[in-house]
C-alpha positions, 0 to 999 in steps of 0.5 A, a space after each residue: 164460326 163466322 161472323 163478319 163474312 161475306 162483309 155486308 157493306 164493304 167500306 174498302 179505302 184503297 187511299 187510307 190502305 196506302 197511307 197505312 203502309 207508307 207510314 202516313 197515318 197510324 192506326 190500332 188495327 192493321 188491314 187485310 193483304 193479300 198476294 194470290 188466292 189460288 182458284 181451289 180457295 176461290 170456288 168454294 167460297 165464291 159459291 158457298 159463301 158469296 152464293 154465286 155460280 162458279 165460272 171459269 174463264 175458257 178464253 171467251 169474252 163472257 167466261 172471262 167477264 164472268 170470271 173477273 166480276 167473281 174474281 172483283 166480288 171476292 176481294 170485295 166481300 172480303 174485306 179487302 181495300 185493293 183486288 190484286 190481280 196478275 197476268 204475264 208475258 208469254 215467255 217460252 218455258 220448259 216445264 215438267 208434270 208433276 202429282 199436286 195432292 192438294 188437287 185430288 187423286 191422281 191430280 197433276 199441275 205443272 213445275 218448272 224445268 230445272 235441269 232444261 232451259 230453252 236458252 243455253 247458247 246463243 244459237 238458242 237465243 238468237 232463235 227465241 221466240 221473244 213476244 211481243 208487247 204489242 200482241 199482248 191482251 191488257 183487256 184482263 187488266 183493263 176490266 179489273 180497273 174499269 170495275 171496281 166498286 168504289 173506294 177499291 184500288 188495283 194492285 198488279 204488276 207482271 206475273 214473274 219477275 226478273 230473276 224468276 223468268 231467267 232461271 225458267 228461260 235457262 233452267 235454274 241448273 242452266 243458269 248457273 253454269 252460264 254464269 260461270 262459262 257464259 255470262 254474256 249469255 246471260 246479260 243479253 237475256 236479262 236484258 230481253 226480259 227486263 226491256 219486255 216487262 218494262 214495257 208491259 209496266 207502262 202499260 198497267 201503270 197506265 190504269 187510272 185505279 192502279 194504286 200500287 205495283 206488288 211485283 213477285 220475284 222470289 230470289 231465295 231459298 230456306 239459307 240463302 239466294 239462289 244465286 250468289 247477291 254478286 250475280 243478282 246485283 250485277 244481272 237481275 236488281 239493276 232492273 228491279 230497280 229500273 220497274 221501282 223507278 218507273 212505278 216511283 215516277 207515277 206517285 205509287 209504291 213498289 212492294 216486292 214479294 220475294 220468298 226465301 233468305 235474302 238477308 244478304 241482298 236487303 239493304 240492295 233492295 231498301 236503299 238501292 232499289 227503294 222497294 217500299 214493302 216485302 212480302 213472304 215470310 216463314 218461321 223458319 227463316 225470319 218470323 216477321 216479328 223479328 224482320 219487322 224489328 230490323 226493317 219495319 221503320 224503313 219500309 211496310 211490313 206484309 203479311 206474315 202469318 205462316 203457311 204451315 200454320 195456316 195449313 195445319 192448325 185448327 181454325 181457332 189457332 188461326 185465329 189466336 195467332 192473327 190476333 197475336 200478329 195484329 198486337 205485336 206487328 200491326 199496332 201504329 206501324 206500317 204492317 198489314 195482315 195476311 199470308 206468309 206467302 200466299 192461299 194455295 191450294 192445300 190450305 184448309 179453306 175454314 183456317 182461311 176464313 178464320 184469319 180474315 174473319 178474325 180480322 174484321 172482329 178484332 
């Protein structure tokens, strides 16, 4: 049963969230984060929840505001200090169909190419079709910032990172023989895309209600990085760290949300990179009880709350473990409550709110 949602008289205090997560004041309850709410989660509870009408943006300026204004009322009604939200640079990418359960019968979304990139000789890169920063519509962003009620920060950043927009420019299958027999090849892409997103942060960074960047780039797997940390140091965390640097110069945080097993590259990102939270956890690699006891007393711990329990468990289990969580993890650290990963599709709505409702009551 809920009994904090919709919250009523929202109070977000993006600052207070801020200084939470850089260690700047404790406090026995932890806030609420989030990295990305799938639109399937969203519907229901914009419409029977919030009780609003349900608009999907088609492109137009109307659909897209009305979009946005949901979009804004849901992290508001909540509970949440921040609305994070990302879009992306256009990159030419193969991508294959493939059956999506969690959306219906017979229901389809798109994967990436793994086996087919767009750039596999230089030929294919000096006819890539590269965008352009000064083509790119910020007036998604733009609205966000310019709406928000009061005491709300934004968190943003570029939709992809580094390391994801190279392996689906070259395919994953691509890359990794390129960086046997082509490396060349593959520092000239990297560095076409680090240049583009570099680009695109001056521009967000621009916005006066940005109050972190929460960049994504997932770099692992269940054992390990997907390529060797001595491919990712050399091509891929040099402009990891060229956006901290850029995010660090405006007085905000760079927290990265990066999913698998990158016990092998950590210490590049805390002390070389200087990210200031991670985001994505599983049990099965790390629970983040434990990455906490490794790394909570050098950077903010996000989330951690497992997707498989998320989608499996009963609502009540739901909450049992977040209020395990918000005990063991969030009592006078630098830790925040949310998602091990994210709120796809296939995640029971009820055990969403439960988590979140959970937290309001604790």
């Amino acid at each position: 049963m809920l009994s904090n949602l919709p919250v009523q008289n929202p109070k977000p205090d993006a600052k207070r969230f801020i200084d939470i997560l850089m260690g700047k004041i404790k406090v026995s309850k932890p806030p609420l984060v989030e990295y990305l709410v799938d639109d399937v989660i969203l519907k229901p509870i914009i419409k029977d929840l919030l009780g609003r009408d349900w608009v999907v943006d088609v492109g137009d300026q109307n659909s897209r505001e009305a979009y946005l204004d949901n979009y804004i009322e849901f992290w508001y009604r909540m509970g949440y200090d921040f609305v994070r939200y990302e879009r992306g640079l256009p990159f030419l990418e193969k991508t294959v169909l493939g059956l999506d359960v969690s959306l219906g019968v017979n229901k389809q979304r798109t994967w990436a190419d793994q086996h087919h990139g767009n750039i596999t000789t230089w030929k294919d890169f000096e006819s890539f079709p590269w965008p352009k920063i000064e083509d790119y519509d910020f007036s998604h962003f733009e609205y966000i910032n310019n709406h928000l009620p009061d005491g709300m920060g934004f968190m943003t950043c570029h939709a992809g990172g580094i390391f994801e927009h190279l392996s689906m420019i070259m395919s994953i299958e691509g890359l990794s023989l390129a960086l046997c027999e082509n490396p060349a090849l593959v520092k000239a892409v990297v560095d076409e895309i680090g240049e583009l997103i570099m680009l695109f942060y001056e521009q967000l960074l621009g916005l006066d209600k940005v109050i972190a960047i929460f960049q994504g780039d997932d770099m692992g797997f269940r054992t390990g990085t997907l390529i060797s940390p001595a491919h990712l140091r050399e091509y891929c965390l040099p402009w990891l760290k060229r956006l901290a640097e850029i995010t660090h110069k405006h007085n905000i945080p760079f927290f990265l949300h990066s999913c698998g097993n990158l016990r092998n590259i950590m210490e590049d990102l805390i002390v070389d990179i200087k990210i200031d939270g991670k985001h994505s956890f599983e049990d099965a690699i790390i629970p983040v009880e434990e990455f906490q006891s490794l790394y909570g007393d050098r950077i903010a711990i996000l989330g951690g709350m497992d997707v498989n329990i998320l989608t499996t468990s009963s609502p009540e289990q739901v909450r049992k473990k977040t209020r395990w969580l918000m005990e063991n993890c969030g009592v006078e650290r630098r830790y925040a409550i949310g998602s091990g990963n994210s709120i796809p599709s296939y995640i029971p709505v009820p055990n969403y709110l439960a988590m979140i409702d959970e937290t309001l009551r604790y």
